[in-house]
Structures are given as C-alpha cells and as structure tokens.
N, C-alpha and C positions, 0 to 999 in steps of 0.2 A: 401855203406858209403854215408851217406848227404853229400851237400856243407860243412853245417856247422861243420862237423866231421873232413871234410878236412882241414878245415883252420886251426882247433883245434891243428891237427895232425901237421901241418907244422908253426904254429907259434911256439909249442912247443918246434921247433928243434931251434927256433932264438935266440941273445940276447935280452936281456931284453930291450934296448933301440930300438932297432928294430921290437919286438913285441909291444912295447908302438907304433910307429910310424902307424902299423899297427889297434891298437886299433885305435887312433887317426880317421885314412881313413875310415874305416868301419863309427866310429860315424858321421864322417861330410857326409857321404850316406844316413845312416837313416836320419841326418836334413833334408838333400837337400830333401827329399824323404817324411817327412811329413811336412816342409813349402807349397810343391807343392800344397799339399791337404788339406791346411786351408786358409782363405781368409787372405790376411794381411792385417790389420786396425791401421799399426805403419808405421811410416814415414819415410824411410832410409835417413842416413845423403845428398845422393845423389841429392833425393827429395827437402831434406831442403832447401842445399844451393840453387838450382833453383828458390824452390819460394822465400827466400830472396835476390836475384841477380833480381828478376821479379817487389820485390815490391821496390826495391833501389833510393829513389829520388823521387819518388811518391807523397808522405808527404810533401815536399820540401817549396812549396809555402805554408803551411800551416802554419810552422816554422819561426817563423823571427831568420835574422842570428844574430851574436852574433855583429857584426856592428850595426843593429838596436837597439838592444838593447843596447848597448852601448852609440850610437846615444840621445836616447831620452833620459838616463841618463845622461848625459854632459858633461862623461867620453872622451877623445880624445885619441882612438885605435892608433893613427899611433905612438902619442908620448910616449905610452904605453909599444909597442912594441922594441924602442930605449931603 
C-alpha cells in the first residue's frame, strides 16, 4: 500500500471537518514545497514595511511643512489652530 493509499485509507475513517483540516495540511506542504523551488519576485508585506520605515523622513527637507506654506501665504497657524 502507498503513502498516498494510506492516508486515503485513514482520512476516510475521520469526520468531515477533520479530514477538511487534513486537506488543508497536506496543501500548505505542497505550497511550502513549490515556493521553495521558484524564485520569488513579489515583495512580502514584511519586506514592505522595512523599506518604508528605511525611506520614512528621507523626502523631509524636500517638503516644506505646512507652517511654510502657511507662512508665505499670510495665513497665521497659531490663530488658526485656537
């Protein structure tokens, strides 16, 4: 008898939400199992936030805050804010 016979054999004895959970296991196997063996060329969210936490404030000086701009328009922020 194969593996695969085997498992046939013994999910068939389970319930139905317990052979689902088994389905489940098995598939996230084969993922894990053919991610390994492709290059990934997508960016996990892990990734992301890194390099947005890397480029955070970078741009900063390049930016006038919203005081300058305020400033040269002859809007008064402080009285604004009251």
């Amino acid at each position: 008898m194969t593996i695969a016979e085997q498992i046939y054999e013994l999910v068939k004895s389970l319930p139905q939400d317990q052979a689902s959970e088994i389905l489940s296991f098995a598939e996230s196997i084969r993922d894990q199992y053919l991610n390994a063996n492709q290059p990934s060329n997508t960016v996990t969210s892990q990734q992301w936030t890194e390099l947005v936490y890397s480029l955070a404030g970078s741009w900063e000086q390049d930016f006038p805050s919203l005081e300058d701009i305020r400033s040269n328009s002859g809007q008064d922020i402080l009285r604004e804010i009251l």
